[in-house]
N, C-alpha and C positions, 0 to 999 in steps of 0.2 A: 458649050453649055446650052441647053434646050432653057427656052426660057416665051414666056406667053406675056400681055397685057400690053402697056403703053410701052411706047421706047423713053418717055420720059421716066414715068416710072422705073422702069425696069435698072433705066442707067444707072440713078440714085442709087437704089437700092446696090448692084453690083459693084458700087464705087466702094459702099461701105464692107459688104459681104468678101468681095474678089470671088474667086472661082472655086470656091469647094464644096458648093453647095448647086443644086438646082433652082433654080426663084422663077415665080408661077405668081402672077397676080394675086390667086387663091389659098395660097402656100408655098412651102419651101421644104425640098428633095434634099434627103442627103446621102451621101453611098455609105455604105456599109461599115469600108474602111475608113471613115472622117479619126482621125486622131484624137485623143480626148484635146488636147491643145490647141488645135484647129476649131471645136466646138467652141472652147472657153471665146477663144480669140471672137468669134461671130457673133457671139451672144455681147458684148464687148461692143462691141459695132452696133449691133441692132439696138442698144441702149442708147448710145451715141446717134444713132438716125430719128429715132425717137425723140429725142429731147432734142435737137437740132431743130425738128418740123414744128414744133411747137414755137419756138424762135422765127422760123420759114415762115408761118400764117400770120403771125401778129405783124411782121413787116411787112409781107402782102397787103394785109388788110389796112394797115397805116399811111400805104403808098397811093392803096386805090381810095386810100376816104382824102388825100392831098390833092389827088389829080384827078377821078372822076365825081367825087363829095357826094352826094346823098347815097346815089341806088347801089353806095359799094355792099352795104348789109345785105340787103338782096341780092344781090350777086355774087358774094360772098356764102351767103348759105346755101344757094345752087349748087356751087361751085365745089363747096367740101362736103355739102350734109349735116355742117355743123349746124347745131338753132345758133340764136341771136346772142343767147346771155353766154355762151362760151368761146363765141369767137371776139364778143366786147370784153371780156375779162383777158384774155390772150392777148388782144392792144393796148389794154391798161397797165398790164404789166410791163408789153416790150416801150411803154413811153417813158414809164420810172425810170428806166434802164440806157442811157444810152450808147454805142456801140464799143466803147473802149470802156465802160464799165463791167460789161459783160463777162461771169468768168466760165472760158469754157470748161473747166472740171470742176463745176458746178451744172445741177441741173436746171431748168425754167423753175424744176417746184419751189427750188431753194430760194432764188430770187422773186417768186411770189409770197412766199412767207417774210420777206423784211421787205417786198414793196411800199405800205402803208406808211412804212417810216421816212425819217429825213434823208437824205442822201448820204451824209458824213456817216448817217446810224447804218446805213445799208452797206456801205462801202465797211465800216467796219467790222461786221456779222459775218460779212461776205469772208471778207479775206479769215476772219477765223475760223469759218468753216472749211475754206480749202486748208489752211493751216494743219487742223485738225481732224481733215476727212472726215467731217458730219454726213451724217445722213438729213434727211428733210427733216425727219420726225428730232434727229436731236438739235438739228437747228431753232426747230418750234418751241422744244423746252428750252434752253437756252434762252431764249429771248423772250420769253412768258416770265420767265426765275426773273431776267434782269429786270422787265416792266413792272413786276408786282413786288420788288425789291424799292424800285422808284416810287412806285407810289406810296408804299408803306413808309419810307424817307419824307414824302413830301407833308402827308400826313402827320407826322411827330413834329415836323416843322412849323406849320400850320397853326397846329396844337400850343408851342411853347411860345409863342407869335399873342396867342390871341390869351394867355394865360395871365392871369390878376397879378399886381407885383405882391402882394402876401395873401395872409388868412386876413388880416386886419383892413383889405379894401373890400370897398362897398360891394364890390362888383361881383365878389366870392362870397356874400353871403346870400343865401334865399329869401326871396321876397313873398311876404304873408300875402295872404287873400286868393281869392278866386284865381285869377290868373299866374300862379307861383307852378305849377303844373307846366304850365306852356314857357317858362323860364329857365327849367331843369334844361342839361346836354339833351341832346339828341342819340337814342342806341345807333351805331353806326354800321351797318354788315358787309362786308364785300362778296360781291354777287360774282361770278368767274361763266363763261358761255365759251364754251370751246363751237368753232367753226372751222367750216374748209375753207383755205386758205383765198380762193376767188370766190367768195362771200364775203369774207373779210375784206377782201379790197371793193369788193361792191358798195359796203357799208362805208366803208373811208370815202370813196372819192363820190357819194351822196351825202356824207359828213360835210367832206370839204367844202363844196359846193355851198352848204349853209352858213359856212364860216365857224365850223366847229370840229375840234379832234372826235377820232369814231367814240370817245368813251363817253362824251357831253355830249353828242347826239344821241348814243344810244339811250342815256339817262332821260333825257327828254323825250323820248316817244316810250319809253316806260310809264312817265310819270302822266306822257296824254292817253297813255292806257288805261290807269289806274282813274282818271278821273271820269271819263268815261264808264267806269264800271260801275252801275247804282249799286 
């Protein structure tokens, strides 16, 4: 096999590929004859090397920030061309995770999409995705259905919690004057913000940090928006 660039490189890649293919730094040769099942098989693989290295850089990076600590960023982005906020989202996620957690048929994306949650919640998503062969994207609805099913539970609950015990207490009826306006419920709206998934965890673990879930963080730098706005 003719083959060009690193021998590191190269070996990777041909570990995954085997030999029925030509690999070139710059691309990849194929003969004429490749079988359509030989293709399927490769393509197979190259998803598999892919979503491997994405595992590969986050423990790199999590190695070099243990053992040489500050200038791993910097030498880290040298090193791949990656900038800064995609190589720290890449260790954020391999730390959620750790190594006997990890499901290999599953990909990095799938375990970026239930990072933000508890472990028991991720370990559970998880195993139902390989259960059920999800994809990323039905993993993300799935766990969107369940969290907006939860909050809508917690809400009714909340509600029947804080509710007067009849018509005949004080508490349920409206109070005259000026101030009976400011007394009334509150309209309630649920506001929904789709992101990508390593924003989403950017958001969480600057949440965390404050000592709050991403969703009372987010509310609060809304509502410092808002007041802000003359």
């Amino acid at each position: 096999m003719a083959t060009r660039g690193e021998p590191a490189q190269r070996d990777v890649v041909l570990s995954f590929v085997g030999d029925q293919a030509t690999v070139q730094k710059s691309g990849m040769v194929f003969p004429q004859n490749l079988s359509e099942r030989s293709w399927e098989r490769i393509g197979a693989s190259l998803r598999e090397l892919t979503n491997s290295s994405a595992w590969w850089l986050a423990d790199w990076l999590i190695f070099g920030e243990s053992t040489y600590g500050q200038r791993r960023y910097r030498e880290a982005i040298e090193r791949t061309g990656l900038d800064y906020q995609t190589l720290r989202n890449y260790a954020w996620v391999a730390r959620r995770f750790e190594h006997h957690r990890r499901w290999d048929t599953l990909s990095f994306a799938h375990h970026a999409e239930v990072a933000p949650l508890s472990p028991p919640e991720q370990d559970y998503w998880l195993r139902h995705a390989a259960q059920q062969t999800w994809s990323r994207n039905e993993l993300r609805r799935a766990v969107r259905a369940s969290l907006a099913e939860q909050r809508g539970e917690n809400e009714l609950t909340a509600g029947a919690e804080a509710a007067p015990a009849g018509p005949s207490s004080a508490a349920a009826r409206p109070t005259a004057g000026p101030g009976a306006a400011d007394q009334r419920p509150r309209k309630v709206a649920t506001l929904t913000i789709e992101l990508p998934a390593v924003q989403l965890a950017t958001y969480s673990k600057i949440a965390a940090a404050a000592g709050l879930p991403v969703d009372k963080w987010v509310t609060q730098v809304l509502a410092a928006a808002d007041c802000r706005t003359p």
